[in-house]
SEMAR-729245 format. One record per residue: residue number from 1; x, y, z of N, C-alpha, C in turn; residue in three letters. Coordinates in Angstrom, 1 decimal, padded with zeros to 4 digits. Atoms other than C-alpha are relative to their C-alpha. Example, Ala and Ser with C-alpha at 12.3 -4.5 7.8 and 13.67 -1.06 7.14 Angstrom:
<nodes>
k/n_xx/n_yy/n_zz/ca_xx/ca_yy/ca_zz/c_xx/c_yy/c_zz/r
1/000.9/-001.2/000.0/012.3/-004.5/007.8/000.9/001.2/000.0/Ala
2/-000.9/-001.1/000.0/013.7/-001.1/007.1/-000.8/001.1/000.8/Ser
</nodes>
This chain:
<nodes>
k/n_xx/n_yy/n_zz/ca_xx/ca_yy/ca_zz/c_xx/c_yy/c_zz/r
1/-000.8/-001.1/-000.6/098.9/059.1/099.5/000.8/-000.6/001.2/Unk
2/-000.7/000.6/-000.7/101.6/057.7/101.3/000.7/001.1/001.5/Unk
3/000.0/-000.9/-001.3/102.3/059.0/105.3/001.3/000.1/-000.2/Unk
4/-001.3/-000.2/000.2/105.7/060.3/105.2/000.5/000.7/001.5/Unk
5/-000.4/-000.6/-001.3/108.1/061.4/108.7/000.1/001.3/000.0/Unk
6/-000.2/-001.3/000.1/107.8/065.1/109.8/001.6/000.0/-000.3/Unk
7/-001.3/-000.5/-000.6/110.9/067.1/109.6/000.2/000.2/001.3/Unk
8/-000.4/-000.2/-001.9/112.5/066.8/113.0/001.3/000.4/000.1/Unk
9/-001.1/-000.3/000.2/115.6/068.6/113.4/000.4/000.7/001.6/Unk
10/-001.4/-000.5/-000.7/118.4/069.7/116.2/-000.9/-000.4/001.4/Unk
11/000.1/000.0/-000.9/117.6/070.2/119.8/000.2/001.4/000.5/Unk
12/-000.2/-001.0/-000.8/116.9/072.7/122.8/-001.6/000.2/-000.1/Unk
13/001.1/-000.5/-000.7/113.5/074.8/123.1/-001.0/-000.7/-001.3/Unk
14/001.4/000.4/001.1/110.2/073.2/121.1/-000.4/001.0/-001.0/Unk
15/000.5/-000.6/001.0/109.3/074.6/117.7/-000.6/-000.4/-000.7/Unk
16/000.9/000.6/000.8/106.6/073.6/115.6/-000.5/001.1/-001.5/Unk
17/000.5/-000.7/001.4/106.0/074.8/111.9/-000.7/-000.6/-000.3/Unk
18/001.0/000.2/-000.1/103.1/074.7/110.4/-000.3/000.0/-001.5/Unk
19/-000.2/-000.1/001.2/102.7/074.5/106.6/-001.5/000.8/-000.5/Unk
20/001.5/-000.5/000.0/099.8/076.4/104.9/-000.5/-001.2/-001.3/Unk
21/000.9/001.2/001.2/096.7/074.8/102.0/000.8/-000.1/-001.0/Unk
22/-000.7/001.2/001.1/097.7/072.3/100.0/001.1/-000.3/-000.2/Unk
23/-001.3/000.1/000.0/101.3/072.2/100.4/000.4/-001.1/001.1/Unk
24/-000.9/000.9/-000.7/103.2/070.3/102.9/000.8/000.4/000.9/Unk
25/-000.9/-000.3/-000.5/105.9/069.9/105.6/001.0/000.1/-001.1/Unk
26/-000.7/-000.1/000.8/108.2/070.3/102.4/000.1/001.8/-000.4/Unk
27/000.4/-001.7/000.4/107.6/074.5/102.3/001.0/000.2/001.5/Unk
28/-000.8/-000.2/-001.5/110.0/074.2/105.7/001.7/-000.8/-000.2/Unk
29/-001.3/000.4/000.5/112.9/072.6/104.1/001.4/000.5/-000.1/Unk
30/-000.8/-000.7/-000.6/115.0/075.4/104.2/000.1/001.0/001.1/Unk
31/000.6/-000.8/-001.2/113.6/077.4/107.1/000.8/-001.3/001.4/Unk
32/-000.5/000.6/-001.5/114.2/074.0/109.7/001.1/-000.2/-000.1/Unk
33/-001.2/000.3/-000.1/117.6/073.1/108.7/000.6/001.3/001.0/Unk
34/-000.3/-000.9/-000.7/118.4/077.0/109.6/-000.1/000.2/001.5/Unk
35/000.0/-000.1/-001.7/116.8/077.1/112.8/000.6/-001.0/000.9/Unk
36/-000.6/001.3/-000.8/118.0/073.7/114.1/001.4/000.2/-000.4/Unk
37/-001.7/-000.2/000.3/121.5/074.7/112.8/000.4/001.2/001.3/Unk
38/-000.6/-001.2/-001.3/121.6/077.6/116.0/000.2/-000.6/001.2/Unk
39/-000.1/001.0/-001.5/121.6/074.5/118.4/-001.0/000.6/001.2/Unk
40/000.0/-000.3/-001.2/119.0/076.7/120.3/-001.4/-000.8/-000.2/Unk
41/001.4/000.5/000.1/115.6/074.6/118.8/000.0/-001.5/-000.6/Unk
42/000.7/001.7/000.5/113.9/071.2/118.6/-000.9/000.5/-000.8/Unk
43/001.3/-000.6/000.6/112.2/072.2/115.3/-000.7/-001.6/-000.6/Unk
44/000.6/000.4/001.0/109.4/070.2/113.8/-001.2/000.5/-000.9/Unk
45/001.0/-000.3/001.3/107.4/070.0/110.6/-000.5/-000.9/-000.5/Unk
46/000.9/001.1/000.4/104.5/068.0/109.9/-000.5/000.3/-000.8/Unk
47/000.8/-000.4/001.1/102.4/067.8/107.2/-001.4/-000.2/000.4/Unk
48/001.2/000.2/-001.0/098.8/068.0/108.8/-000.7/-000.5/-001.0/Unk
49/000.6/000.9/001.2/096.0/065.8/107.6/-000.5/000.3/-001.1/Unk
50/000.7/-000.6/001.4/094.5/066.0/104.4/001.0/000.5/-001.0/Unk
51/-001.0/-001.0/000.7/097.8/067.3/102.8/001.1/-001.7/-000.3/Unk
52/-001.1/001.2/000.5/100.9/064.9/101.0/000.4/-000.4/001.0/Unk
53/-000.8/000.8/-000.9/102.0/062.9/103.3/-001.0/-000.1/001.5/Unk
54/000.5/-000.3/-001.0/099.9/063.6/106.1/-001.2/-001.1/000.2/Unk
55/000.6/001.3/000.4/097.1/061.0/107.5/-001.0/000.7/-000.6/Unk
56/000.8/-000.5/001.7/094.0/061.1/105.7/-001.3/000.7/000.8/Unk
57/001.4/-001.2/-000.4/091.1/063.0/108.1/-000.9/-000.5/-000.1/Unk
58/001.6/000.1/000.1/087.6/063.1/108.3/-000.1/000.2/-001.3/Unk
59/000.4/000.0/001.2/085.7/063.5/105.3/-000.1/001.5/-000.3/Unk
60/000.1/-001.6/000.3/085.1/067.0/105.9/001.2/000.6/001.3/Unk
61/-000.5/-000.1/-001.3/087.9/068.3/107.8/-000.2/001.9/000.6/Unk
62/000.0/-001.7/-000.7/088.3/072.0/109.9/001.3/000.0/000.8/Unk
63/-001.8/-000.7/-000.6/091.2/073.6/111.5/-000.3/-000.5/001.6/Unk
64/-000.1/000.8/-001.2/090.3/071.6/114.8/000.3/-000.7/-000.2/Unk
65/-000.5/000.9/000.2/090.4/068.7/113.6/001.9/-000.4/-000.3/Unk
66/-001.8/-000.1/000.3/094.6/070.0/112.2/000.0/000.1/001.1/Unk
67/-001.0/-000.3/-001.2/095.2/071.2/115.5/000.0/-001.0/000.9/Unk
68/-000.5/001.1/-000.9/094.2/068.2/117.3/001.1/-000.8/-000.6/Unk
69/-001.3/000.7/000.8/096.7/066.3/115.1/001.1/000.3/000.6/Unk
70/-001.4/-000.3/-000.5/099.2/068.6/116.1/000.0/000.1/001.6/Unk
71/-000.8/000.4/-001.3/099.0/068.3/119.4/000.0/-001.5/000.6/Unk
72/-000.3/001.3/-000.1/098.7/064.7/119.5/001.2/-000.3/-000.5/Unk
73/-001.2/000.0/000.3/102.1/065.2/117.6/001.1/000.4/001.5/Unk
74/-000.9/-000.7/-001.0/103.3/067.3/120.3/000.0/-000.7/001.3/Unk
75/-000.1/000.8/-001.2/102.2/065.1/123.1/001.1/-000.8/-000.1/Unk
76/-000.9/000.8/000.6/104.2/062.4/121.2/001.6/000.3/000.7/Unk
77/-001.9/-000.3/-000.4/107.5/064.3/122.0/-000.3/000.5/001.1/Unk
78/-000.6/-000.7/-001.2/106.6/065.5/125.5/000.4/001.2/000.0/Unk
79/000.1/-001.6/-000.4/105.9/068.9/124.6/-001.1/000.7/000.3/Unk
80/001.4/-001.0/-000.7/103.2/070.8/126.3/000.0/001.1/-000.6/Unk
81/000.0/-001.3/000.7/103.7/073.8/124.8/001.3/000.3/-001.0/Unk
82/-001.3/-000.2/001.3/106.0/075.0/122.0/-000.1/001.5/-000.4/Unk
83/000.5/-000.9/001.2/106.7/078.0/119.7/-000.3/-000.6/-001.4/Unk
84/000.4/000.6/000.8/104.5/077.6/117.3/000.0/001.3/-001.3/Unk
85/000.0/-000.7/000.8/104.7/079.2/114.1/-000.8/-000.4/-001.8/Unk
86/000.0/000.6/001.1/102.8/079.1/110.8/-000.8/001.0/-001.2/Unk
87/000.1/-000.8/001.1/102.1/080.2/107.4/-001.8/-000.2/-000.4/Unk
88/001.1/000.4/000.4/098.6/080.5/106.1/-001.0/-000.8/001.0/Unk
89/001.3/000.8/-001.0/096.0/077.7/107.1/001.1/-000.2/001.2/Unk
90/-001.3/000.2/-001.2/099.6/077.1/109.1/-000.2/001.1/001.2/Unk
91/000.3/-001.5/-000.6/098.7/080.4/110.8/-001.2/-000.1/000.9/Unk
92/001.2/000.5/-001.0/095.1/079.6/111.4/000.2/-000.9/001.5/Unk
93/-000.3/001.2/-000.4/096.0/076.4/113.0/001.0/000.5/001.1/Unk
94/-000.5/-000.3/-001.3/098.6/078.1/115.2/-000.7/001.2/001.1/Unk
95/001.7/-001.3/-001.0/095.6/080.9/116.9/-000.7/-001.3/000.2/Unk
96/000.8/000.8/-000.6/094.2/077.4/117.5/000.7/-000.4/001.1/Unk
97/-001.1/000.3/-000.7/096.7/076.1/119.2/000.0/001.2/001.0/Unk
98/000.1/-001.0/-001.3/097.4/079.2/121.1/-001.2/000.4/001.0/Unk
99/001.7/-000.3/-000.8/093.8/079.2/121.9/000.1/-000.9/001.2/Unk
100/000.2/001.5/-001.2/094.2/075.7/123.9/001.1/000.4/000.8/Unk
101/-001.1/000.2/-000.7/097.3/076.8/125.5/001.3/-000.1/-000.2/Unk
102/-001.0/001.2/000.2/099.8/074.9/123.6/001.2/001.4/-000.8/Unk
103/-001.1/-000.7/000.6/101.8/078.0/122.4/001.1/000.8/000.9/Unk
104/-000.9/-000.6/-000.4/105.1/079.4/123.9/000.0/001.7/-000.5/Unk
105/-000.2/-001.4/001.1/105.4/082.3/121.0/-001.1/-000.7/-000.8/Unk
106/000.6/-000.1/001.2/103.0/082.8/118.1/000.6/000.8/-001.2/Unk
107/-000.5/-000.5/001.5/104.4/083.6/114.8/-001.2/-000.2/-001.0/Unk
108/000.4/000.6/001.8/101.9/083.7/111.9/000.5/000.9/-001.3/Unk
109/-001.0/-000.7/001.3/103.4/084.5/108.6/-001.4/000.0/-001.2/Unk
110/001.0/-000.1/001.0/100.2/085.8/106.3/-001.1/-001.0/000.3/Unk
111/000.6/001.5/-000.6/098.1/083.4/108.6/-001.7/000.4/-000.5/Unk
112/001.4/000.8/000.2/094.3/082.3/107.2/-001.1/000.3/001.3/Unk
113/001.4/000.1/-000.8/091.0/082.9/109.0/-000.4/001.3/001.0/Unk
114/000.8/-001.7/-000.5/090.9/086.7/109.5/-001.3/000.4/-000.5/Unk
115/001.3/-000.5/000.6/087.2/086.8/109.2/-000.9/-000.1/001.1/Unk
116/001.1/000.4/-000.8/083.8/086.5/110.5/-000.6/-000.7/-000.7/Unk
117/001.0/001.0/000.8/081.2/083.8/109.7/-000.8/000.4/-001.3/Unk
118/001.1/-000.9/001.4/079.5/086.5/106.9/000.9/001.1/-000.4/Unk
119/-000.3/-001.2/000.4/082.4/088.6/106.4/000.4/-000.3/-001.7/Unk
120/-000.4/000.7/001.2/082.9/088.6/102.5/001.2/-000.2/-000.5/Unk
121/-001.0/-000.3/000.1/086.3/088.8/102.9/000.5/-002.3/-000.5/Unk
122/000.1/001.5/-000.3/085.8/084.4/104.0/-000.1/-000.4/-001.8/Unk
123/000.1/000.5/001.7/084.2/084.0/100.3/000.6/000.4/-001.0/Unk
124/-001.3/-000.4/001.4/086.8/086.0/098.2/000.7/-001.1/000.2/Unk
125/-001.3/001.3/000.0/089.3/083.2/099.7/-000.4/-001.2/-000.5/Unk
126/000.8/001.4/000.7/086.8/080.4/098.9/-000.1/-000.3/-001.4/Unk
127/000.2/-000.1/000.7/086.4/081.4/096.0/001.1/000.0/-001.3/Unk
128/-001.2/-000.3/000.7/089.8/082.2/094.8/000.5/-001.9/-000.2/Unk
129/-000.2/001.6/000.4/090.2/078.5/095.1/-000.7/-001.0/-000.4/Unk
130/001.0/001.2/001.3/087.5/077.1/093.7/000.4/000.5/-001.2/Unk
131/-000.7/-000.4/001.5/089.0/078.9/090.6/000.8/-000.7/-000.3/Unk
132/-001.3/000.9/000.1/092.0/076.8/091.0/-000.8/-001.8/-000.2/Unk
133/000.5/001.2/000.3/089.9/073.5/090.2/000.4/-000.6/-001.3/Unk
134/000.1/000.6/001.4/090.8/073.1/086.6/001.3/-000.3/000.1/Unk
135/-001.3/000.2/-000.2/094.6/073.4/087.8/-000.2/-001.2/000.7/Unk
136/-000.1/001.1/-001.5/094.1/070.7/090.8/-000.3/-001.4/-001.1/Unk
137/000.6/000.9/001.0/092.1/068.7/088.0/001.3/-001.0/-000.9/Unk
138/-001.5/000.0/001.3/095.6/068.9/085.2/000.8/-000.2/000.9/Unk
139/-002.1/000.4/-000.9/098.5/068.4/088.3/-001.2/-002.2/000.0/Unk
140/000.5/001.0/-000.4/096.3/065.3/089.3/000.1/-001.7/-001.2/Unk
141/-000.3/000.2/001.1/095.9/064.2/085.7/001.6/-000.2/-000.1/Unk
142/-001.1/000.3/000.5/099.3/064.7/084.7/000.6/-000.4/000.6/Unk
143/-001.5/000.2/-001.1/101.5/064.5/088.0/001.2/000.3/-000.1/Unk
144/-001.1/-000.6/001.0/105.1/065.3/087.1/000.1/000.2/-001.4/Unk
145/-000.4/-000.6/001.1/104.5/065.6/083.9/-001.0/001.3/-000.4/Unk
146/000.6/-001.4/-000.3/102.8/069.1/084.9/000.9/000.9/000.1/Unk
147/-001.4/-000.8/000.1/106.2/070.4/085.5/000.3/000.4/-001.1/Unk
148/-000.9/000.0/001.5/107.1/070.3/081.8/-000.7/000.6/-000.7/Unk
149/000.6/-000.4/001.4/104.5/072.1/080.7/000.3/001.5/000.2/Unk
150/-000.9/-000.9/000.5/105.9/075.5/079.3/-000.6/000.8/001.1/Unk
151/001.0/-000.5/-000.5/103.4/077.5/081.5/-000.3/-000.3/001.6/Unk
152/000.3/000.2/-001.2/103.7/075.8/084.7/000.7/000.5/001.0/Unk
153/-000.5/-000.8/-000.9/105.5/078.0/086.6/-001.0/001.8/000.0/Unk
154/000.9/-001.2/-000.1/103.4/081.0/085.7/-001.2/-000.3/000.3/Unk
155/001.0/000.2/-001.1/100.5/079.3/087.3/000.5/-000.8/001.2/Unk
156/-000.3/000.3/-001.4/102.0/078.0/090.3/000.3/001.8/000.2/Unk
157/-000.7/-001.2/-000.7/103.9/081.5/091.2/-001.0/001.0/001.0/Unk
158/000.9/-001.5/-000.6/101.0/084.4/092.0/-000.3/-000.7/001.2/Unk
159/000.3/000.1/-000.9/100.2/082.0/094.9/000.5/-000.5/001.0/Unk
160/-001.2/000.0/-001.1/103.2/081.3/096.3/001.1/001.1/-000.3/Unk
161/-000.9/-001.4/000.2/105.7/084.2/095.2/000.5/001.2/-000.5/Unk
162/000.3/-001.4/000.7/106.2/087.8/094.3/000.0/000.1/-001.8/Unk
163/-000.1/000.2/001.7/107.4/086.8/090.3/000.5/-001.1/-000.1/Unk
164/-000.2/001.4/000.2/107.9/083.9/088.4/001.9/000.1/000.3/Unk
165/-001.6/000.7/-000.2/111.9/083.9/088.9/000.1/000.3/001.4/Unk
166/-000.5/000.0/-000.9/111.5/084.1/092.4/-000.5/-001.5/000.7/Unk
167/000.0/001.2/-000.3/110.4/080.6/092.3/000.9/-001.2/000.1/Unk
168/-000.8/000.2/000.2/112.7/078.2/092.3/-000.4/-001.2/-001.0/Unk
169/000.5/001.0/001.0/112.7/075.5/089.0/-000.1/-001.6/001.0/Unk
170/000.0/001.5/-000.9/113.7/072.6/091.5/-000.6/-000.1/001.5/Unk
171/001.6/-000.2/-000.9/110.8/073.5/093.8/-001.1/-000.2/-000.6/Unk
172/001.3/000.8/000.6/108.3/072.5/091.5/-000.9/-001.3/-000.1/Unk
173/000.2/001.2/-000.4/108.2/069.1/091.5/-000.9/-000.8/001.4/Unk
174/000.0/000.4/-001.6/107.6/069.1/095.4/-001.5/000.4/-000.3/Unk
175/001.2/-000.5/000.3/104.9/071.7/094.9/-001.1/-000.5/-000.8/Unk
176/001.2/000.4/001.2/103.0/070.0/092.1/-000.3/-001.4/000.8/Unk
177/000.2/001.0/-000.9/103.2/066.9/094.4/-001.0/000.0/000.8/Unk
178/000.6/-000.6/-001.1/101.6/068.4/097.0/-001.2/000.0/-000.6/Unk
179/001.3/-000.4/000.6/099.0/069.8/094.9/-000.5/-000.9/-000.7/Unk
180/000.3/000.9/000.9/098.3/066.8/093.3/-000.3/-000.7/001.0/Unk
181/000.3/000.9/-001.2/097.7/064.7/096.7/-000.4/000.6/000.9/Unk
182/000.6/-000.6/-001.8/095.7/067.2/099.1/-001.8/-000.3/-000.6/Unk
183/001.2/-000.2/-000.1/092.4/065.8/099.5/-000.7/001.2/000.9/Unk
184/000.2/-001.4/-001.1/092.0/069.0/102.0/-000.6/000.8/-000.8/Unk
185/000.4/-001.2/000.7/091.5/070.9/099.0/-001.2/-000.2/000.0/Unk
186/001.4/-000.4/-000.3/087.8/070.5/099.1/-000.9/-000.5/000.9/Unk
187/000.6/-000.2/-001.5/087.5/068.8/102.5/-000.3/001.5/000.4/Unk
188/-000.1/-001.5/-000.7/088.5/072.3/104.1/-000.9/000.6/-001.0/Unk
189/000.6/-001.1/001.0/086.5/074.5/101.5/-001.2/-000.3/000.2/Unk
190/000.6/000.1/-000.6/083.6/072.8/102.5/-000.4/000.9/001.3/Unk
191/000.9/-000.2/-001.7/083.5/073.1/106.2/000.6/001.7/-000.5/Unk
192/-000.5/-001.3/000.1/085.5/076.7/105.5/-001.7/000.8/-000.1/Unk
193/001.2/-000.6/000.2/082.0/077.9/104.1/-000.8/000.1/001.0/Unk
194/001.0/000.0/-001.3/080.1/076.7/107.1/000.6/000.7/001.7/Unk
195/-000.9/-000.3/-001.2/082.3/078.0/109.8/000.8/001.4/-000.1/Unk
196/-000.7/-001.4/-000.1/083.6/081.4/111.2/001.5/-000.4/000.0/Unk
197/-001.1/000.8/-000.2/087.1/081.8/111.2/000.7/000.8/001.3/Unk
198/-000.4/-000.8/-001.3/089.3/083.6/113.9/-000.5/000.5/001.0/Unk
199/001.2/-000.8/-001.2/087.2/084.6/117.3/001.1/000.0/001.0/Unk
200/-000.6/000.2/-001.5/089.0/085.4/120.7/001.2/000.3/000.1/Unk
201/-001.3/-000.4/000.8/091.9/087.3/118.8/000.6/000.7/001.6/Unk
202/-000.4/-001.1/-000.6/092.1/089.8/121.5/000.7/-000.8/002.0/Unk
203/-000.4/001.0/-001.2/092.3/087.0/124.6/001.4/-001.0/-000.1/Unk
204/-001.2/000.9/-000.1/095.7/085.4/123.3/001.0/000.6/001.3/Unk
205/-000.6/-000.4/-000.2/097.9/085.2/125.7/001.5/-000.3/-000.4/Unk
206/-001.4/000.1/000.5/101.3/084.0/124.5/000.4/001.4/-001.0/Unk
207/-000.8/-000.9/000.7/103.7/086.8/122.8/-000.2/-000.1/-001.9/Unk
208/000.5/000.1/001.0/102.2/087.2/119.2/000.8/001.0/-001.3/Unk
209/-000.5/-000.8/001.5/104.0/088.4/115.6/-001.1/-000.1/-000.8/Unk
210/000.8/000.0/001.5/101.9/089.1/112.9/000.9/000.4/-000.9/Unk
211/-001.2/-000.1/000.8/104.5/088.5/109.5/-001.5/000.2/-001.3/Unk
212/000.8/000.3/000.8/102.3/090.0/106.7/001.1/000.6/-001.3/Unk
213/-000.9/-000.2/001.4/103.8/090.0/103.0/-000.8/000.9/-001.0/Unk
214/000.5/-000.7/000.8/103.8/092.5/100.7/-000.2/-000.3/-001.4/Unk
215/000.6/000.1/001.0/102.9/090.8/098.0/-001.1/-001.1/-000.3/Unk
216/001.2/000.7/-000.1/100.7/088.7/098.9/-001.2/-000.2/-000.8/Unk
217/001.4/000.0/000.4/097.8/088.0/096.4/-001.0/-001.2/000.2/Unk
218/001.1/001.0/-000.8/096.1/085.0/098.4/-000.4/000.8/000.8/Unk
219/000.9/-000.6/-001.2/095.3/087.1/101.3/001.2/001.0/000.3/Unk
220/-000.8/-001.1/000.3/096.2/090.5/100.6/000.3/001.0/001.2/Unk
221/000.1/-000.8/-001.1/097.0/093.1/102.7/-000.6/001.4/-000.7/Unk
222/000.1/000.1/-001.5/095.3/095.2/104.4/-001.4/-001.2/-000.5/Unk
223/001.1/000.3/-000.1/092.0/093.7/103.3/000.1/-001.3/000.9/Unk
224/-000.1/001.2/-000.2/092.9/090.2/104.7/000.8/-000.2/001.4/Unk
225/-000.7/000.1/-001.2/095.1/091.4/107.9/-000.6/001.1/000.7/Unk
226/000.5/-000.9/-000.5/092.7/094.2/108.9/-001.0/-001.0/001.5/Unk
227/000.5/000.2/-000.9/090.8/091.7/111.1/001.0/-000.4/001.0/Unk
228/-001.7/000.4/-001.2/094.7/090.4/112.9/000.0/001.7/001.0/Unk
229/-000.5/-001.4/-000.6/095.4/094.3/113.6/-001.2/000.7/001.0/Unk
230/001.6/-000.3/-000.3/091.7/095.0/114.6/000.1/-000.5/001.3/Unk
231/000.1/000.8/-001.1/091.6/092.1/117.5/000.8/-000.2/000.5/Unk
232/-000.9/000.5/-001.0/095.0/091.1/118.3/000.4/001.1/001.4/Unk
233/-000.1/-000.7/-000.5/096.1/092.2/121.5/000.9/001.1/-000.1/Unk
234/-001.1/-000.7/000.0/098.4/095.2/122.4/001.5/-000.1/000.0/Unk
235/-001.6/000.4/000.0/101.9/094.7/121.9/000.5/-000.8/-000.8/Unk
236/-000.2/001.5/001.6/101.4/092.2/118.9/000.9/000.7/-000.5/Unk
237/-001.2/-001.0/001.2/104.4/093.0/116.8/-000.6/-000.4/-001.6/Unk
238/000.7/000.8/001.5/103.5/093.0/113.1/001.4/000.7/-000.5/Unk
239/-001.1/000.4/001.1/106.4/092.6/110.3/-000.5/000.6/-000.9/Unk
240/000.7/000.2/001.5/105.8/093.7/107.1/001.9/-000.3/-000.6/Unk
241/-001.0/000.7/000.9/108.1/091.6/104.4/-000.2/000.6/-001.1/Unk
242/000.2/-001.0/001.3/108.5/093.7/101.6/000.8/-001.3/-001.0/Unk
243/000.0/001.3/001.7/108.8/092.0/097.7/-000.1/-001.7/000.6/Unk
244/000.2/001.0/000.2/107.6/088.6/098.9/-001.5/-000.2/-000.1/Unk
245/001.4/001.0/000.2/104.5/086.2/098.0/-000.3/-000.3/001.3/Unk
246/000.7/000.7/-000.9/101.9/084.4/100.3/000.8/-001.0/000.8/Unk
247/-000.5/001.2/-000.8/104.2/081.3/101.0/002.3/000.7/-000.3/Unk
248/-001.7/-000.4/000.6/108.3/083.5/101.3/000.6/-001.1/000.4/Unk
249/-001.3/001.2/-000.6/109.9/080.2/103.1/000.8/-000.4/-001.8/Unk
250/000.0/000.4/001.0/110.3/079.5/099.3/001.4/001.0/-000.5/Unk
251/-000.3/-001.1/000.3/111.8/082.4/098.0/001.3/001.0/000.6/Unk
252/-001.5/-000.2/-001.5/113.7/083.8/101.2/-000.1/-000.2/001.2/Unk
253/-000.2/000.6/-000.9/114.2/081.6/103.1/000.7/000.5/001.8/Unk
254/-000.7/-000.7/-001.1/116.9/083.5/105.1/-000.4/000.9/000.5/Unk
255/000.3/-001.3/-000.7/115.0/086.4/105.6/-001.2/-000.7/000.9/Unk
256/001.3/000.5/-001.1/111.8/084.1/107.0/000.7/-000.2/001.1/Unk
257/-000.8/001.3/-001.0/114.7/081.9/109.2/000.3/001.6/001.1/Unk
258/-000.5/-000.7/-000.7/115.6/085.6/110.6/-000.7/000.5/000.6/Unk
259/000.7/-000.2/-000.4/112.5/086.9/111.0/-001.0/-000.9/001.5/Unk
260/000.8/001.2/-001.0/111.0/083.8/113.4/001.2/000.1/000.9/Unk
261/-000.7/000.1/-001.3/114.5/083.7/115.3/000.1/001.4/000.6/Unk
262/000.1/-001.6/-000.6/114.5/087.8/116.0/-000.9/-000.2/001.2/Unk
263/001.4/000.1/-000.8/110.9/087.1/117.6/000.2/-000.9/001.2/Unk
264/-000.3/001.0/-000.7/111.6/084.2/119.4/000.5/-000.2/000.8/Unk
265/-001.1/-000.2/-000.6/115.1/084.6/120.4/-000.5/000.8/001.2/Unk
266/-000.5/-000.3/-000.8/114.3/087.7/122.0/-001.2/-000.4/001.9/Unk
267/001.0/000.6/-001.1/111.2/086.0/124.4/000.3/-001.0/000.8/Unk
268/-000.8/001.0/-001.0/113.2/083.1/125.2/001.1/000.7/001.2/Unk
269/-001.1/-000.3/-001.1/116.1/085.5/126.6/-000.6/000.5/000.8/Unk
270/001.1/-000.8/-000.9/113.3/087.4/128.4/-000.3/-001.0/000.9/Unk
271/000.3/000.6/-001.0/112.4/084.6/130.2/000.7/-000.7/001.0/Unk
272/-001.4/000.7/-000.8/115.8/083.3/131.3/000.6/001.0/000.4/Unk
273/-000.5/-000.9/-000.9/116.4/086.9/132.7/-000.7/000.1/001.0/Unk
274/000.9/-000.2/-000.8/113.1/087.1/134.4/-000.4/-001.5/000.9/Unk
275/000.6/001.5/-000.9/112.7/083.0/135.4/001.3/-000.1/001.0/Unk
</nodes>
C-alpha cells in the first residue's frame, strides 16, 4: 500500500476533510477543487491511516490514533486550528478533533460514533460490516478486475448512494481500490467493539452542523443521529440532504461543496465583523 500526497488545494482560511471507512482522500476530489476554487480556503484531504494511501497504523487502530495523524498533518502546515469537516468515521474523527481544540467549525456529514459503549445501535454498524467480508475478500482477490463484474455496482451503491445510477461508472475503480487496500477494515472493527464512541457531545465548543442524509442506509436516520440531536449543543444547525446516500460527495458534489461553504462562510464573516 503505497503512501500517496493529500489533496492540498488553493489558499486563505484552513480546511481539513476527512474521508469516512475504507475509502480515501479520493471521495474529496470534487468537493476540494470547488472549495479551493472560491480563493477563500487552504483545503486539505488526507487519507488517514489504515486506508489507501495512508501510513499503515498500529495493529489495532481507534479514532485517536486518526486524529493524532491529523493533527500531526496539521501542525505540518502551521495550523492550529482549522475547519474541520468530515463524513462518517471522517465525522467521528472531526468531534475528536474538536474535542482537543483543533476545530474552527465542525461540519459532520452522516458522521460515525453516535453511540454508547452498550448501545446496540454500536453493533448494528459492526455488524453491517462484518457482512461486507465476502465483498472485501473478492475486491482483494480480483482488484480491478472487480469492476467488470456485471453486479459490481449494485454492491458498491446502498453504501455509498441513494441508487445505482447515482453512482458514477468512473468512480469505481477508485472505490474498489480503496476497498481493496484498507487494512482499517478490521483494525477499527476490532477496537470499535471495545470502545464507546461519542462522549462530551454537549461540551463542544466550536460552531457545529450536523449534515444527515436521507438516504442513508449505513447509519440511518433517526436511529443513528438520535444520539447527535440528543447531546449536541444548542444552536447546532442540522441539514437534512434529501435523495442522497451515506458518502453524497460522490453523487452531489455541488450540493455537499454548498452545503460546507453556507456553514462556514457564514462563521468566518461573523468573525471579521465581530474581530
Amino acid at each position: 500500500m503505497a503512501l500517496r500526497d493529500p489533496i492540498h488545494l488553493g489558499s486563505g482560511e484552513p480546511m481539513l476533510l476527512l474521508h469516512p471507512f475504507m475509502l480515501s482522500q479520493n471521495v474529496w476530489k470534487y468537493v476540494a477543487p470547488q472549495i479551493a476554487d472560491t480563493g477563500r480556503y487552504e483545503v486539505l484531504a488526507p487519507t488517514m491511516p489504515g486506508h489507501n494511501g495512508g501510513i499503515k497504523g498500529q495493529l489495532f487502530l481507534d479514532t485517536a490514533e486518526l486524529a493524532d495523524d491529523m493533527e500531526r498533518r496539521m501542525d505540518e502546515l502551521g495550523w492550529t486550528t482549522a475547519h474541520i469537516v468530515g463524513n462518517s468515521l471522517g465525522g467521528w474523527v472531526a468531534f475528536e478533533l474538536e474535542r482537543r481544540g483543533r476545530a474552527r467549525t465542525l461540519t459532520g456529514i452522516a458522521p460515525a460514533g453516535g453511540w454508547h459503549a452498550w448501545t446496540p445501535a454500536k453493533f448494528e454498524i459492526v455488524f453491517k460490516f462484518i457482512c461486507g467480508f465476502p465483498v472485501w475478500l473478492v475486491t482483494k482477490a480480483l482488484g480491478q478486475r472487480a469492476v467488470k463484474l456485471p453486479f459490481a455496482k449494485l454492491l458498491a451503491y446502498p453504501a455509498i448512494s441513494a441508487h445505482p445510477d447515482a453512482l458514477n461508472d468512473a468512480d469505481l475503480p477508485g472505490i474498489v481500490d480503496d476497498f481493496a487496500h484498507c487494512p482499517a477494515y478490521y483494525q477499527l472493527l476490532v477496537k470499535s467493539l471495545l470502545l464507546p464512541g461519542l462522549s462530551e457531545l454537549a461540551d463542544a465548543q466550536a460552531p457545529t452542523h450536523l449534515v444527515i442524509c436521507e438516504k442513508d442506509r449505513v447509519l440511518p436516520h433517526p436511529r443513528f443521529t438520535r444520539h447527535f440531536t440528543s447531546h449536541l449543543p444548542e444552536g447546532t444547525r442540522i441539514t437534512h440532504l434529501d435523495g442522497v446516500g451515506h458518502i453524497p460527495m460522490f453523487e452531489a458534489p455541488e450540493l455537499v461543496t454548498k452545503v460546507i461553504l453556507d456553514f462556514v462562510d457564514e462563521h468566518v464573516e461573523h468573525k471579521r465583523a465581530t474581530g
